[in-house]
N, C-alpha and C positions, 0 to 999 in steps of 0.2 A: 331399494328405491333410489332415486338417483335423485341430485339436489339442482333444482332448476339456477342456472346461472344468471347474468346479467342481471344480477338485483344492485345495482349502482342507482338506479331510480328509484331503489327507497330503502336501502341500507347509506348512511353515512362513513366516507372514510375516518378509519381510526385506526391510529398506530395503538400500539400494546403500553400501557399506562406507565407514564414518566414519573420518575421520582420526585419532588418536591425541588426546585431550586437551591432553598436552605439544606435540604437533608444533601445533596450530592454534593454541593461544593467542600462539604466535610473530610469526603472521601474518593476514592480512586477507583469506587467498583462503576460497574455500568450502569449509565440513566436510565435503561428502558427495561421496565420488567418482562416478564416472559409469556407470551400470549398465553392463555386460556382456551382450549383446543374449540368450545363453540364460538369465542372470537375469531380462533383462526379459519374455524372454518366460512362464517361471514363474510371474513371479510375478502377470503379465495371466493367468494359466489357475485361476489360485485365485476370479476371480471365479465368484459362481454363477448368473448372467444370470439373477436375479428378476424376476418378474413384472410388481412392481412397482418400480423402482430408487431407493430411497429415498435414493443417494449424485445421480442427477440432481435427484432433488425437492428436495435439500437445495443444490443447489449453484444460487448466485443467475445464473448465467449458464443453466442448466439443460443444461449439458453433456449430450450423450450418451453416457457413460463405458462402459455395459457394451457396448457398441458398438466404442468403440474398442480397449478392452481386449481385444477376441475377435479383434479384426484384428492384435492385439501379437501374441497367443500364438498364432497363424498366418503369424507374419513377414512378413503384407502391412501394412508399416510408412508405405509412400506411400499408402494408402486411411486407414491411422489416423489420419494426417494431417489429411488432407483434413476426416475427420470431427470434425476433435478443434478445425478453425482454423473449422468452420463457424459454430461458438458463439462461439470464444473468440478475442478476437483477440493476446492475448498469452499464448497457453500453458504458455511456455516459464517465463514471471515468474512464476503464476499457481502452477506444480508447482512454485518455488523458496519464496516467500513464501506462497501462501494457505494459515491456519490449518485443515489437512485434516481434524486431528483434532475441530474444532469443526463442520466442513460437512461434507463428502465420506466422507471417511473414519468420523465421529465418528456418520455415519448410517449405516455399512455394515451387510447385515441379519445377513450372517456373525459380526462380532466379537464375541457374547458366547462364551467358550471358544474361541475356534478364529481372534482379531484378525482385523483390515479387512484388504481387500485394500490397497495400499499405490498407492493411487490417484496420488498427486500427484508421485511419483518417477517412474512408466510415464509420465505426462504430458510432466513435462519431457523423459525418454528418447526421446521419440516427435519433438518438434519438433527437437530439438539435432540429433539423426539427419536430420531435413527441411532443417536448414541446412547439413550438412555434406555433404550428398546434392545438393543444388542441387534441391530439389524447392521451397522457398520464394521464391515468385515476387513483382517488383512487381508493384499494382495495375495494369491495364489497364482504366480503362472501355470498352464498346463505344461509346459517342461522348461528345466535349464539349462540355457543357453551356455557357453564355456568364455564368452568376451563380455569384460569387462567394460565400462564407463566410468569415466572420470566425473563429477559435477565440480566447479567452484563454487561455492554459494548457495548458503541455504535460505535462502530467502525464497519467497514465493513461485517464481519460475524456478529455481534451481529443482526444488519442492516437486514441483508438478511433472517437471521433466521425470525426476529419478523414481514417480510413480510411474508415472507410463511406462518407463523402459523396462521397469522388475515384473510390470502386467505380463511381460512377453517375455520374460526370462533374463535380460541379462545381469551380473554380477553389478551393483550401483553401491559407487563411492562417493559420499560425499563431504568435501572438506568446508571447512569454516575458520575465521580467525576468531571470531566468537566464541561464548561459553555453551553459550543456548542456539538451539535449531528457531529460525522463522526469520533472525534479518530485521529489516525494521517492523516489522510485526513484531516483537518483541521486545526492540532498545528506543526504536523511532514511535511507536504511535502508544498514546498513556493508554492504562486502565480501563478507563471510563469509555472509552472508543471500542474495546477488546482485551477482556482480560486475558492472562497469559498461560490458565491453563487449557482455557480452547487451544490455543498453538499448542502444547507441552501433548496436549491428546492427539493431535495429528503425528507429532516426534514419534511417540510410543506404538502409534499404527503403524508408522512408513519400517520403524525398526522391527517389529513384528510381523513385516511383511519382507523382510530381508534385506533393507537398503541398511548399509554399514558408514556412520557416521563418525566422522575426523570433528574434531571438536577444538576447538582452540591450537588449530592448525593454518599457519598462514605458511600462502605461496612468495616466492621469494629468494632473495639471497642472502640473507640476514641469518644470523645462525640459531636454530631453532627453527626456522621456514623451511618447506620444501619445495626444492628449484624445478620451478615450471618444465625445465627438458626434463626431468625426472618425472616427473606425472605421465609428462606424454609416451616415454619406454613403458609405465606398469599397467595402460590402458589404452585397449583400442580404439577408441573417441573419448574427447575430451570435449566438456561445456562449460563456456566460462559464465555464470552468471550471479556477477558480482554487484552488482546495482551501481547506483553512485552515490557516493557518500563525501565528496567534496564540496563542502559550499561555496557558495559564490560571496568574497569579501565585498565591504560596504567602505567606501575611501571619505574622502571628504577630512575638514579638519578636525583633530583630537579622536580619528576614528582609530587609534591605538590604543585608547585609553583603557587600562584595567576596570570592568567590572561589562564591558561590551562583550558578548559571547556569542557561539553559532548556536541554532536553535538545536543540530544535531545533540551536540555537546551537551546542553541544558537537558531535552528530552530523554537521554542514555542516563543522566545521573540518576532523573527523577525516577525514569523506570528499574533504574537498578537499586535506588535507596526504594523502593515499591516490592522490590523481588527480596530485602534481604542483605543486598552483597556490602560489603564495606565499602568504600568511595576511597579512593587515592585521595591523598591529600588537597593536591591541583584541582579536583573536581567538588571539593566540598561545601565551596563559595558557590556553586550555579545553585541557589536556592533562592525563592523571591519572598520568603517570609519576611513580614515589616518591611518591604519596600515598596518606591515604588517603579513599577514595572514598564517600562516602553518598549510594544512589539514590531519590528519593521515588517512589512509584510502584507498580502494578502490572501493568499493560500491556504490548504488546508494543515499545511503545516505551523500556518501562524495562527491557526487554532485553534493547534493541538499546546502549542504554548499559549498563549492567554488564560486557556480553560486549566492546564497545568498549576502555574502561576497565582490562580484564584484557589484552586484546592491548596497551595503551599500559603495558603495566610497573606500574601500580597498586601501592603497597606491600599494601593492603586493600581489597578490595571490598564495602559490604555493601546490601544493597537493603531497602528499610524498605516494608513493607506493612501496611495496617490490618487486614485481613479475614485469613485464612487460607488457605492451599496450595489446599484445595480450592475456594475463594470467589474464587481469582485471576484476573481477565479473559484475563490472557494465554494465549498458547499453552503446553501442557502441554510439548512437545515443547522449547518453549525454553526453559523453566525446568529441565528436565532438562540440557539441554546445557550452561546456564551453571553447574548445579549442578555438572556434568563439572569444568567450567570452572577452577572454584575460587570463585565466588562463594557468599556466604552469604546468606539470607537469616534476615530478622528479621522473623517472623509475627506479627500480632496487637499491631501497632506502629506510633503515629502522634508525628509530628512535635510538639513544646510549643513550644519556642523554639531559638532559633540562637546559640551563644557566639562569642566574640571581639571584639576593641577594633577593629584596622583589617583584619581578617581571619578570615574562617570558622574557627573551630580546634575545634569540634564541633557536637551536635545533641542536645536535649537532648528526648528520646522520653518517649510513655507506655503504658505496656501498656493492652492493649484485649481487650474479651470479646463476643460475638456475643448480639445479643439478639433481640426477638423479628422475625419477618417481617413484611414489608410486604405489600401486598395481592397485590405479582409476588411475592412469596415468596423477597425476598433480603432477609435477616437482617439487622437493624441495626447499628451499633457503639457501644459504650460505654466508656468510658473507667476503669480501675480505680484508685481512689483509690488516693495513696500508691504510684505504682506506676513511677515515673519512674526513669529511668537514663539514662547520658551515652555517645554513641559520639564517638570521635574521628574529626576530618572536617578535612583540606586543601582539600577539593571536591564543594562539595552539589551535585547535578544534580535537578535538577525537572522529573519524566515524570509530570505530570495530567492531559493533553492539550490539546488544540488549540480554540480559538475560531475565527469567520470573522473577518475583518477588515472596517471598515466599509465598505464599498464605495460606497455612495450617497454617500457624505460626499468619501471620496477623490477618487471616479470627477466629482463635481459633477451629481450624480442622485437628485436626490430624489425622482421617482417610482416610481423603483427602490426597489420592497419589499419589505420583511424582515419575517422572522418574531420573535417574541420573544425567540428566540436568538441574531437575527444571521443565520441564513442565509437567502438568498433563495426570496421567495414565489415558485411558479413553478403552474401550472395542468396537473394530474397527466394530466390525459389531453393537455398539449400542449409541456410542458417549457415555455411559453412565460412569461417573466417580464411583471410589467406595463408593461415598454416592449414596444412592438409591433416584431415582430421580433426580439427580444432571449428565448434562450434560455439557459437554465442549466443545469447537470448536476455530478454527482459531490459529493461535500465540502461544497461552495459551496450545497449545498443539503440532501442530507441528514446536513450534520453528518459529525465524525469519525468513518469509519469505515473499509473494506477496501479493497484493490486491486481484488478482484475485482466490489466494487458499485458502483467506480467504471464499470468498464468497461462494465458492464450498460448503468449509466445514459446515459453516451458513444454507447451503439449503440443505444440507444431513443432518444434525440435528435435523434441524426442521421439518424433514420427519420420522427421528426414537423416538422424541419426540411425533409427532403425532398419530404415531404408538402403542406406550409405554403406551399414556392415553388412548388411545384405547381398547386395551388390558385388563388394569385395570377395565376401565368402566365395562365391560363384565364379568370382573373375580366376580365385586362386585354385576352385577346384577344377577348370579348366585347366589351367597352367600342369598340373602336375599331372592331368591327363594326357595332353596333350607330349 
């Protein structure tokens, strides 16, 4: 019997039941407990399978959601599956971390009156169920290929690439300077966002599936590195996809001051004091226990610190934004939770200078008003004379985002070309950077942005890379025929 859909007009939306504010700020596991399969199935029946699904149009992998959704509220949960990993190769991350409310959800055609179907909760419900079912399977190509690929980077596109291409057979290597497979899924985003043996289970599948992992291997010319032209002789395409991991400094006066950190830096310790590992000496001071805390930012990375910060015992939390609540880039959904949380936020508030002699001991802000728009029609900032006031601050954390790192320079490549940002030029119909053979994807090229347009760009790559050796193959078996 099949389960009639469109009950949004008299099913209410509900996410899967949050932990108590008091009980998570304790801890580092995740707020949202784990649907209950007649919830899940619910709340897949409020979809109203439109015509046109403006939650796939918006979702940059282009899921087909109300698809999978009608297979939830049918309990054929192995066909949801099936349809939900055809698009996506990390679903399970994708319904923990992507910003639903700005994509998926944030398009749904129901929510005016009546809220979105709660896409991104059914998502993850649906794969977790796959893994604990034995229905997710390793890669098997139907045969192997004899050329190898190179990956840089195991972060999410690097990830997705090096599944697709062992789909089809070839030989995938992939290096990291890190300990762990996932990239900032693993050092960048806490706990409570995605624990890290969801990633640790994708490692064990992708290795199970053949792809062969470099682990605390950086590219380079540092001794101990392996030198970029040497990649490119043991592999017949190579893919850089390194993300970016350079933040962007905060200047102004006493912005030297010890105890001022990048959020990178802060979020790596926490999650590595979370995993276990010892901490360098250097890195043992980024803890916010008994202080208090000022976040610059307003992003989902300044967040992911605030909400950090508060599980580390924080005497104060406060996060400092220039624009206002509604002007916030970040997720709506996490600024709610960390509101839960106990942090405060200070709107319409930019950074002046930084006090203290050998040590951060505040920050010394100014209030700000919205003025008029730019031609994209986001309102400018202006600063109110006379308008200055002092927070107290043990630990300034600095969340303005991310730059590429220079690579050409590092790597001893200077034909390798960037764009005027920094990230690398690459030829859109071919991923192909200006070294022949040399592909790039994710971060590393378009700039900071989502998980989930990493992975796009990973599984468009590793379709023009496949193409690419393709091509050649054929050119060369001509050549020796001829």
């Amino acid at each position: 019997m099949t389960t009639p859909m469109l009950k949004f007009v008299s099913v209410a939306q509900q996410q899967p039941e949050k932990r108590t504010a008091q009980n998570r700020r304790a801890d580092f596991d995740e707020i949202y407990e784990d649907f209950k399969p007649v919830k899940a199935a619910e709340q897949a029946s409020r979809c109203s399978q439109c015509g046109v699904p403006f939650c796939s149009v918006h979702c940059p992998l282009g899921n087909n959601i109300p698809d999978w959704l009608m297979l939830t509220a049918n309990g054929r949960l192995e066909e949801a599956y099936e349809v939900s990993s055809a698009t996506n190769t990390f679903p399970e991350i994708c319904g923990r971390i992507c910003p639903q409310d700005r994509l998926c959800e944030g398009n749904c055609v129901i929510e005016p009156g009546f809220e979105s179907v709660t896409i991104g909760a059914v998502e993850r419900y649906i794969t977790d169920t796959a893994f604990e079912n034995g229905w997710v399977k390793p890669t098997r190509p139907l045969r192997e290929r004899p050329e190898s690929v190179g990956i840089v980077g195991a972060g999410p596109a690097g990830l997705a690439a090096a599944e697709r291409l062992r789909a089809v057979g070839y030989q995938v290597h992939v290096y990291d300077r890190y300990d762990r497979v996932g990239g900032l899924l693993v050092y960048g985003i806490p706990g409570f966002k995605l624990e890290k043996d969801i990633v640790s289970r994708r490692h064990r599948l992708l290795e199970d599936s053949g792809v062969t992992f470099h682990l605390g291997q950086g590219v380079g010319d540092v001794e101990g590195e392996i030198p970029f032209a040497e990649l490119r002789k043991k592999h017949e395409a190579l893919l850089i996809a390194t993300g970016v991991y350079k933040a962007r400094e905060i200047g102004g006066p006493g912005a030297g001051l010890p105890g001022i950190e990048r959020a990178l830096d802060y979020l790596t310790a926490s999650n590595r004091r979370s995993l276990g590992d010892t901490l360098p000496e250097d890195a043992k001071g980024l803890d916010a226990a008994g202080k208090n805390v000022v976040v610059l930012g307003g992003g989902d990375t300044a967040m992911d610190c605030v909400r950090t910060a508060i599980r580390q015992g924080a005497k104060s939390v406060k996060c400092l934004y220039r624009r206002d609540k509604a002007n916030m880039p970040g997720s709506a959904r996490e600024v709610k939770n960390a509101e839960e949380e106990g942090v405060e936020f200070v709107w319409l508030a930019a950074p002046e200078a930084f006090l203290g002699d050998d040590h951060v001991t505040g920050v010394r802000a100014t209030r700000m008003k919205l003025g008029m728009a730019d031609p994209t029609g986001r309102q400018s900032v202006e600063p109110l004379e006379g308008s200055s006031f002092t927070l107290d601050a043990d630990l300034v954390i600095t969340a303005l985002g991310f730059d590429p790192e220079p690579l050409p320079q590092l790597w001893g490549q200077p034909d390798l070309a960037v764009s005027r940002w920094g990230t690398l030029k690459v030829r859109q119909d071919s991923f192909m950077t200006t070294l022949p053979g040399v592909f790039a994807a994710g971060d590393i090229v378009r700039g900071a942005s989502l998980v989930v347009w990493a992975i796009r760009d990973g599984r468009d790559a590793a379709e023009r890379i496949h193409k690419w050796i393709k091509a050649n193959a054929s050119a060369d078996a001509v050549a020796e025929q001829g």
